[in-house]
N, CA, C and O atoms as a printed pandas DataFrame, in Angstrom:
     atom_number atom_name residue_name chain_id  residue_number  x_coord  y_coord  z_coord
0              1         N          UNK        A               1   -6.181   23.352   62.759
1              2        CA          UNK        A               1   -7.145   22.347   63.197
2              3         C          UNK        A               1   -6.945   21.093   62.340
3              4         O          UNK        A               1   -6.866   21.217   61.118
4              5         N          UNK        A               2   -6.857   19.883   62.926
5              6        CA          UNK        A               2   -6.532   18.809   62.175
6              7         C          UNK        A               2   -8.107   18.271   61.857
7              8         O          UNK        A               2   -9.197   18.391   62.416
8              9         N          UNK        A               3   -7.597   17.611   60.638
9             10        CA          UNK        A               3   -9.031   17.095   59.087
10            11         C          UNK        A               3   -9.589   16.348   60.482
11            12         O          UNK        A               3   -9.038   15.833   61.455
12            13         N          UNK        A               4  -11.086   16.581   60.027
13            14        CA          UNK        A               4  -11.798   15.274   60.758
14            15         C          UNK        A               4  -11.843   13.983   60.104
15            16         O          UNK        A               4  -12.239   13.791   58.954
16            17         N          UNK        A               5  -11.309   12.906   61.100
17            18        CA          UNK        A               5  -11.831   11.549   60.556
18            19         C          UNK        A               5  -13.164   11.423   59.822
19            20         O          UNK        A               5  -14.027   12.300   59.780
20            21         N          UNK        A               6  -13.221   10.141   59.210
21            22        CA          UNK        A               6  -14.458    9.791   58.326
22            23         C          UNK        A               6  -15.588    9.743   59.829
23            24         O          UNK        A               6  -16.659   10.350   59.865
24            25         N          UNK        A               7  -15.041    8.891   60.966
25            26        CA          UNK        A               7  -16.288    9.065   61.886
26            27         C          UNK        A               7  -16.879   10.157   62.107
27            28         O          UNK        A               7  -18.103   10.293   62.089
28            29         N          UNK        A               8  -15.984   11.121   62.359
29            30        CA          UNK        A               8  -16.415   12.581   62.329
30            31         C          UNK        A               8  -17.562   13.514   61.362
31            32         O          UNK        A               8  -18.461   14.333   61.553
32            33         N          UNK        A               9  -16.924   12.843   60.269
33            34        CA          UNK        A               9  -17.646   13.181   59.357
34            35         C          UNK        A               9  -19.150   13.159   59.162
35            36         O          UNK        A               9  -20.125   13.862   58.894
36            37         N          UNK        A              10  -18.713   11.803   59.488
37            38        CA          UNK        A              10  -20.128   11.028   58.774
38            39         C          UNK        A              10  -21.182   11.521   59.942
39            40         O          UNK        A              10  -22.376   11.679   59.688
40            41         N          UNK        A              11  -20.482   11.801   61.560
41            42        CA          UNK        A              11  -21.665   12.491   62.541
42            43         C          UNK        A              11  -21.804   13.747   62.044
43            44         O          UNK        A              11  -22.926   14.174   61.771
44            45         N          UNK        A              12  -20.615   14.540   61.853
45            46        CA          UNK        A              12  -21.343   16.083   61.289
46            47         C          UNK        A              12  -22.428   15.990   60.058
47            48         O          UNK        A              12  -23.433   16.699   60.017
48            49         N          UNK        A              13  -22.106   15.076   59.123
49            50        CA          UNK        A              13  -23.389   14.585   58.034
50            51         C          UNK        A              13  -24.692   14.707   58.348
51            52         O          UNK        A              13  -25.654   15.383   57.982
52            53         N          UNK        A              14  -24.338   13.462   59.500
53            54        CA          UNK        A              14  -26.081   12.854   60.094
54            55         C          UNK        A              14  -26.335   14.302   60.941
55            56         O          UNK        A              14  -27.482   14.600   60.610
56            57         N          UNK        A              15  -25.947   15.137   61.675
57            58        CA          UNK        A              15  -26.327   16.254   62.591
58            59         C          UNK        A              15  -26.584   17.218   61.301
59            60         O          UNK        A              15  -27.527   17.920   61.665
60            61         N          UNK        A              16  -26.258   17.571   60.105
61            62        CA          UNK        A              16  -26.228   18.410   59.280
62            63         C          UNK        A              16  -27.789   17.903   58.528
63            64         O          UNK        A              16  -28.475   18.812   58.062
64            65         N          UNK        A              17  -28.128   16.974   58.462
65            66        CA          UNK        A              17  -29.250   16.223   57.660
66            67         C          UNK        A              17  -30.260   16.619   58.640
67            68         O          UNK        A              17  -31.286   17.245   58.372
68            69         N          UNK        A              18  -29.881   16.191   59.847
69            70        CA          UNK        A              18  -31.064   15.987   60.787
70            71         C          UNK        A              18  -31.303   17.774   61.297
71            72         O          UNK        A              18  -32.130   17.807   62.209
72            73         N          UNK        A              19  -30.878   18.936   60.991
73            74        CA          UNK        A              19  -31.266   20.396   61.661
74            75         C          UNK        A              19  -31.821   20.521   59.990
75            76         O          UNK        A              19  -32.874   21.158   59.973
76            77         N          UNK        A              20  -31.531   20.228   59.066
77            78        CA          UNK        A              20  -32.394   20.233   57.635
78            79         C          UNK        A              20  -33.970   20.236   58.057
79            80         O          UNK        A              20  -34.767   21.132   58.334
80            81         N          UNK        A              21  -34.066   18.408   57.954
81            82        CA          UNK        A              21  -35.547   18.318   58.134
82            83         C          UNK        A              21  -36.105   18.636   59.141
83            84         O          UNK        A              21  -37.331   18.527   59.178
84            85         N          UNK        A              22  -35.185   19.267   60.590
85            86        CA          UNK        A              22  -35.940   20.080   61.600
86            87         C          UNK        A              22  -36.669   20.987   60.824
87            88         O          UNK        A              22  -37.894   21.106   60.839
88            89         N          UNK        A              23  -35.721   21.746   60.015
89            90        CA          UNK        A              23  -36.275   23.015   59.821
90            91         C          UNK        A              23  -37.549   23.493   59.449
91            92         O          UNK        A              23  -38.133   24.509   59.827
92            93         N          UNK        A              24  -38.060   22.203   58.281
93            94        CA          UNK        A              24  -39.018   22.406   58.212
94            95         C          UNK        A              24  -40.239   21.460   58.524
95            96         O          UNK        A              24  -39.987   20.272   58.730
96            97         N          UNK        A              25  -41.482   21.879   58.571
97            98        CA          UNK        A              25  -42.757   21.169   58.712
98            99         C          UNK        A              25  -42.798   19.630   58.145
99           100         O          UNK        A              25  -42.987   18.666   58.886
100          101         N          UNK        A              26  -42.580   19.525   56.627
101          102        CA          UNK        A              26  -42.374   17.957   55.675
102          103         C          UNK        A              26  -41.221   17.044   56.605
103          104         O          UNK        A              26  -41.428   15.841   56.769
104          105         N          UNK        A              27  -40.343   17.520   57.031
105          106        CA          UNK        A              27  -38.775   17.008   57.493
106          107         C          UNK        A              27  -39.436   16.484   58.704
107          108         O          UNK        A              27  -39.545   15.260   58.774
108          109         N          UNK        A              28  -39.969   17.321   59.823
109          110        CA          UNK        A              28  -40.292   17.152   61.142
110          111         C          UNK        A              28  -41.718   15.999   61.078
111          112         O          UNK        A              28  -42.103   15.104   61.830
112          113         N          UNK        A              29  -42.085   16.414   60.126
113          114        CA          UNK        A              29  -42.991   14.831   59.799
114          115         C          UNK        A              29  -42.085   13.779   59.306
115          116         O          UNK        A              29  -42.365   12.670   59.762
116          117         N          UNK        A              30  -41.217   13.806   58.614
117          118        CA          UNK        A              30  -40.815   12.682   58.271
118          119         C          UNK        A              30  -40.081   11.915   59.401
119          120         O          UNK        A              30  -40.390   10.769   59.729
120          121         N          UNK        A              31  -39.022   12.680   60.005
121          122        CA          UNK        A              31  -38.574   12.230   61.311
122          123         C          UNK        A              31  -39.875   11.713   62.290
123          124         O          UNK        A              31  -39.535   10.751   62.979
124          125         N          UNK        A              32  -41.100   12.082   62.474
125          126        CA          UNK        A              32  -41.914   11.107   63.692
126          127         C          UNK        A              32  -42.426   10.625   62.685
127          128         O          UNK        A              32  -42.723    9.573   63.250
128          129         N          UNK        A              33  -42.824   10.464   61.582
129          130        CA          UNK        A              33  -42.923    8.799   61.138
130          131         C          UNK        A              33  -42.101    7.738   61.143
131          132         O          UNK        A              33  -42.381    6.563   61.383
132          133         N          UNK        A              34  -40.913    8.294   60.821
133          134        CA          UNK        A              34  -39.842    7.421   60.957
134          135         C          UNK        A              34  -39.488    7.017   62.285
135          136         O          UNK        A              34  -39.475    5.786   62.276
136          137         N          UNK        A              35  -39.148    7.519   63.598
137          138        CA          UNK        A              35  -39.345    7.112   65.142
138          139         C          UNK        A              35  -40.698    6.273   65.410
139          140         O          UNK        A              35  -40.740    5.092   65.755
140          141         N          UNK        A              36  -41.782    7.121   65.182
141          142        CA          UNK        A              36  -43.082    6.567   65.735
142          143         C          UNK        A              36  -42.824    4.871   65.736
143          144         O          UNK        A              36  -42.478    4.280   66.759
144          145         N          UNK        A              37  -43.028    4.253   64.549
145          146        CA          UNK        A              37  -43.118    2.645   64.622
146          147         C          UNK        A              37  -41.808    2.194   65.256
147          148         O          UNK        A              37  -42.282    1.281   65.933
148          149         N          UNK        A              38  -40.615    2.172   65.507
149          150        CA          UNK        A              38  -39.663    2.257   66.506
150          151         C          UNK        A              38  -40.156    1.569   67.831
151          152         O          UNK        A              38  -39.707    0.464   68.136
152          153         N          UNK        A              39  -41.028    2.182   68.579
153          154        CA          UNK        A              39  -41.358    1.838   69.874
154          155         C          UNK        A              39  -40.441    2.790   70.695
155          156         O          UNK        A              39  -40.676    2.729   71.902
156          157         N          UNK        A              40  -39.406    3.696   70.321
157          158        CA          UNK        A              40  -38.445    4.046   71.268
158          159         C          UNK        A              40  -38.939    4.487   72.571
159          160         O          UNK        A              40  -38.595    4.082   73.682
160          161         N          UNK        A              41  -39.969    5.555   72.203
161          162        CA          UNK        A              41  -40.850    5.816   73.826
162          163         C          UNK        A              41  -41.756    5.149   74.364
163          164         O          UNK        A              41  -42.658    5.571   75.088
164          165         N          UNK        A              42  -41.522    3.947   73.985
165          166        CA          UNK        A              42  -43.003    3.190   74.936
166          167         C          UNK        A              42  -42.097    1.562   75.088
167          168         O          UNK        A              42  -42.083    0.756   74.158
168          169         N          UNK        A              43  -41.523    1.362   76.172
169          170        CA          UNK        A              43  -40.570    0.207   76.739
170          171         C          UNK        A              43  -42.016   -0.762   76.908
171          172         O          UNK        A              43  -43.165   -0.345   77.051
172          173         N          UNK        A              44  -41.609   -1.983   76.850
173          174        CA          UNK        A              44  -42.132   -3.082   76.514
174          175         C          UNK        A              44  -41.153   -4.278   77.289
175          176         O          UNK        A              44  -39.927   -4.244   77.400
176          177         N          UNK        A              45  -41.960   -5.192   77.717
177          178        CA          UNK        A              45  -41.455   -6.354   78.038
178          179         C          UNK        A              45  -41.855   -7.732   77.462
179          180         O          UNK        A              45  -42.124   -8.694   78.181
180          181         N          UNK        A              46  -41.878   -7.760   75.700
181          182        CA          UNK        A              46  -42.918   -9.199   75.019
182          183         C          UNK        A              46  -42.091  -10.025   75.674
183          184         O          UNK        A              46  -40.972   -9.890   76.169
184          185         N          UNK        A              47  -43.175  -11.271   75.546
185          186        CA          UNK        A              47  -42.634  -12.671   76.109
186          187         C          UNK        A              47  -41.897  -13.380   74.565
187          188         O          UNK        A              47  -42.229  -13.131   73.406
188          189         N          UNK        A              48  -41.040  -14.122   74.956
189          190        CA          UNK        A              48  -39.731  -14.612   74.131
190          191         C          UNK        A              48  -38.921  -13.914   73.503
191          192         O          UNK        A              48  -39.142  -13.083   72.622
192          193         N          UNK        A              49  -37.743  -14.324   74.057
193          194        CA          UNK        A              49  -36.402  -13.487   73.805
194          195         C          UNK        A              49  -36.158  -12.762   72.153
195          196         O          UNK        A              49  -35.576  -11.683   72.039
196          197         N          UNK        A              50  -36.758  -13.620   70.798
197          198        CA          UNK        A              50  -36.739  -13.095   69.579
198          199         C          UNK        A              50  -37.682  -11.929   69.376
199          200         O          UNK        A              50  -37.322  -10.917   68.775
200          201         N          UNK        A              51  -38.946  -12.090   69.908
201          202        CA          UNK        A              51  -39.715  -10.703   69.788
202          203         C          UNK        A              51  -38.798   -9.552   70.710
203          204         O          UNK        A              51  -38.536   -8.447   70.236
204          205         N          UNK        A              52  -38.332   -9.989   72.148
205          206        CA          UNK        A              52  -37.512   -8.568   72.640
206          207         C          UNK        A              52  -36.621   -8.176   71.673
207          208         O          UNK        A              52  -36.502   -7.007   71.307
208          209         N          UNK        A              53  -35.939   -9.173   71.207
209          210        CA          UNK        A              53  -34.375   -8.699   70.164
210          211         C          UNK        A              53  -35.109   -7.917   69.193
211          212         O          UNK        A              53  -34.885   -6.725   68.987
212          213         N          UNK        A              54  -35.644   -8.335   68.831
213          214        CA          UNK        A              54  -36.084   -7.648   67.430
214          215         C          UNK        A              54  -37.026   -6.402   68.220
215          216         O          UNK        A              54  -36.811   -5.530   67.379
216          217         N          UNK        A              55  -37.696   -5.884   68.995
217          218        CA          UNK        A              55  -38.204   -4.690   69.483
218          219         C          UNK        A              55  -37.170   -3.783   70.103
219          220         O          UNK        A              55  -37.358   -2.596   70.370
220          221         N          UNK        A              56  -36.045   -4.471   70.306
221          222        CA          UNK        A              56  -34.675   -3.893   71.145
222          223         C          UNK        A              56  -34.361   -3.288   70.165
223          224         O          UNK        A              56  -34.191   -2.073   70.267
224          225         N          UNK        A              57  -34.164   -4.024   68.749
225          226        CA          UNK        A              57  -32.926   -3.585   67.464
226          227         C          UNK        A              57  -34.053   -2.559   66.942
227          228         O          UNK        A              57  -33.432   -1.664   66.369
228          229         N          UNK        A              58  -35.057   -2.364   66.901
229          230        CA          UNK        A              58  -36.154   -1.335   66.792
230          231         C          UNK        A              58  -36.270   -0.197   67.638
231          232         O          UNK        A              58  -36.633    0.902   67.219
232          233         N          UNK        A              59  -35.997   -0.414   68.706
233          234        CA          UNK        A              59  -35.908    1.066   69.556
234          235         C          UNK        A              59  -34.558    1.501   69.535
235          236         O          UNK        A              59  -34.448    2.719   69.672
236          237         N          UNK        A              60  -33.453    0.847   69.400
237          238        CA          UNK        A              60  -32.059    1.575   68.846
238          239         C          UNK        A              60  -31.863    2.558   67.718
239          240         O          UNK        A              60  -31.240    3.614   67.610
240          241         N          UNK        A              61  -32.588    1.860   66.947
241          242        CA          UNK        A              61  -32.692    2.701   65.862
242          243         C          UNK        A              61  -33.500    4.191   65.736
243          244         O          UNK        A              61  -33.145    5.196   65.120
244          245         N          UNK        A              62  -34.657    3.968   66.508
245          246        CA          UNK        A              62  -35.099    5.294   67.079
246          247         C          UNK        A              62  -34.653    5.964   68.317
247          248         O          UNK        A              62  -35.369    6.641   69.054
248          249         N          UNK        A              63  -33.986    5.828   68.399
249          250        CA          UNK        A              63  -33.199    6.296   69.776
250          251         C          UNK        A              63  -31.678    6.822   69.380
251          252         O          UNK        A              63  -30.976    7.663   69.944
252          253         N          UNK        A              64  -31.476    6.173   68.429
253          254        CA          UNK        A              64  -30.320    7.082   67.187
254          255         C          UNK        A              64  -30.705    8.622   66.524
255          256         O          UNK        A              64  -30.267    9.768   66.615
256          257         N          UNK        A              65  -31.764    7.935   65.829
257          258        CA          UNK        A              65  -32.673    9.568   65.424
258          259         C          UNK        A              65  -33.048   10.294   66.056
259          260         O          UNK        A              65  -32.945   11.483   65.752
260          261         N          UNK        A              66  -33.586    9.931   67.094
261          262        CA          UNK        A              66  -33.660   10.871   68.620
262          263         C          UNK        A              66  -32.677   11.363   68.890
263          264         O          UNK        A              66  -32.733   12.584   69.037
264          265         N          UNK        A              67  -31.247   10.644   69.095
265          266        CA          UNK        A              67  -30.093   11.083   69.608
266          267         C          UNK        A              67  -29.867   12.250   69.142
267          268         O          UNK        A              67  -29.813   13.271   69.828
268          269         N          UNK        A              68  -29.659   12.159   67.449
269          270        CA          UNK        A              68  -29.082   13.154   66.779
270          271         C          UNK        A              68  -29.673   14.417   67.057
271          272         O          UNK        A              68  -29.201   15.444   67.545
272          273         N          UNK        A              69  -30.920   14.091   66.602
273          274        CA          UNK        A              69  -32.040   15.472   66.988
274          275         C          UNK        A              69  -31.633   16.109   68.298
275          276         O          UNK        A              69  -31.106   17.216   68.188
276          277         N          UNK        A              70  -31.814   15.505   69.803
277          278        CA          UNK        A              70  -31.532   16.086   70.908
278          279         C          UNK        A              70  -29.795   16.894   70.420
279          280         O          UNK        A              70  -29.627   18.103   70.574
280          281         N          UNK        A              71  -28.738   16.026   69.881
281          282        CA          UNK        A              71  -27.766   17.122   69.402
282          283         C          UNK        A              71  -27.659   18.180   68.473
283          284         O          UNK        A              71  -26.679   18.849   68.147
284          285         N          UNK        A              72  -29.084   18.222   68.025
285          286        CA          UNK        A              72  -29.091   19.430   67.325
286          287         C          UNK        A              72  -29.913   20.460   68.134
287          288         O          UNK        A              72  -30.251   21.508   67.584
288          289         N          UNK        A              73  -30.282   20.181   69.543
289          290        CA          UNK        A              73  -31.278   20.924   70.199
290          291         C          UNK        A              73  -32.585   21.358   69.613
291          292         O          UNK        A              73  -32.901   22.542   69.736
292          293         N          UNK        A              74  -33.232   20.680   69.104
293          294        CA          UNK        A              74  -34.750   20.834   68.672
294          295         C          UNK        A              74  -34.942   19.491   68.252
295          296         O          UNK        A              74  -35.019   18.995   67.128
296          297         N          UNK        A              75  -35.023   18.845   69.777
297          298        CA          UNK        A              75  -35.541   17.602   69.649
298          299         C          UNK        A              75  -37.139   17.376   69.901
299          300         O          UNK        A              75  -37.894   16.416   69.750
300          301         N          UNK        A              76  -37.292   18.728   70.358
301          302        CA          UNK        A              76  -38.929   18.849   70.583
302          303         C          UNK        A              76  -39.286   19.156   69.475
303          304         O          UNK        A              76  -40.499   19.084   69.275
304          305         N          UNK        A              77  -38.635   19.490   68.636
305          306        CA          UNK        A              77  -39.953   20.034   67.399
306          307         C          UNK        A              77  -40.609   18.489   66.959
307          308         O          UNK        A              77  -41.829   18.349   66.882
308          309         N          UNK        A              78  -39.983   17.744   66.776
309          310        CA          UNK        A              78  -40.485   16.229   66.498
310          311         C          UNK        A              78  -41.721   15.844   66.450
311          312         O          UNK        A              78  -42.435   15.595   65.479
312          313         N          UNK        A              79  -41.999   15.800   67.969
313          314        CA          UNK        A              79  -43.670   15.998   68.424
314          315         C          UNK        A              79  -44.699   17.070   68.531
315          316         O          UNK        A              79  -45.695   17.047   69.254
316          317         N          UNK        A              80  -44.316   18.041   67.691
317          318        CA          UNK        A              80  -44.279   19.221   68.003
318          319         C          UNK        A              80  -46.213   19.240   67.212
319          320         O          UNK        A              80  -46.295   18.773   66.076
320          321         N          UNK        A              81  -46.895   19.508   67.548
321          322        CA          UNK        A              81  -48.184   20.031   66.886
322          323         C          UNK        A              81  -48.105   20.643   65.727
323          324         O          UNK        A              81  -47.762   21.824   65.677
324          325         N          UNK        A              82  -48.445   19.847   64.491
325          326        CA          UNK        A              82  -48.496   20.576   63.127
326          327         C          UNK        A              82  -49.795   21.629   63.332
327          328         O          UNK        A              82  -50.868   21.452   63.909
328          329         N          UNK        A              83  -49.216   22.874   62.571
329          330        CA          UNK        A              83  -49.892   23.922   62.722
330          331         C          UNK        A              83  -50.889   23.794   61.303
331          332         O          UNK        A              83  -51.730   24.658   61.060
């Protein structure tokens, strides 16, 4: 099997980080604090193009952390009801 590139890497990293703080309760809070202010699930249309850019470059970023999570398959725990 040939070495993985650094891109490679650095996704097995972020997927290796992100089934971590799935795992537990502290992690799965930290991930929806960190999404929540994002906006990723709640689309918006503000008036002038600098508030969209800047709410755009804000839901990318949660929509990254989302990403990863959905590739680790427990992208639901996220929202998941603290017990």
């Amino acid at each position: 099997m040939p070495d993985m590139d650094s891109a490679e890497r650095h996704k097995a990293a972020l997927l290796d980080a992100t089934r971590l703080l799935l795992s537990c309760p502290e992690g799965r809070h930290y991930l929806k604090w960190l999404i929540k202010p994002t906006l990723f699930y709640k689309p918006g249309m503000p008036e002038g193009h600098a508030e969209a850019a800047f709410r755009e470059g804000m839901r990318s970023i949660g929509q990254a952390v989302f990403s990863l999570a959905v590739e680790t398959g427990a992208a639901g725990e996220i929202f998941k009801e603290e017990e």
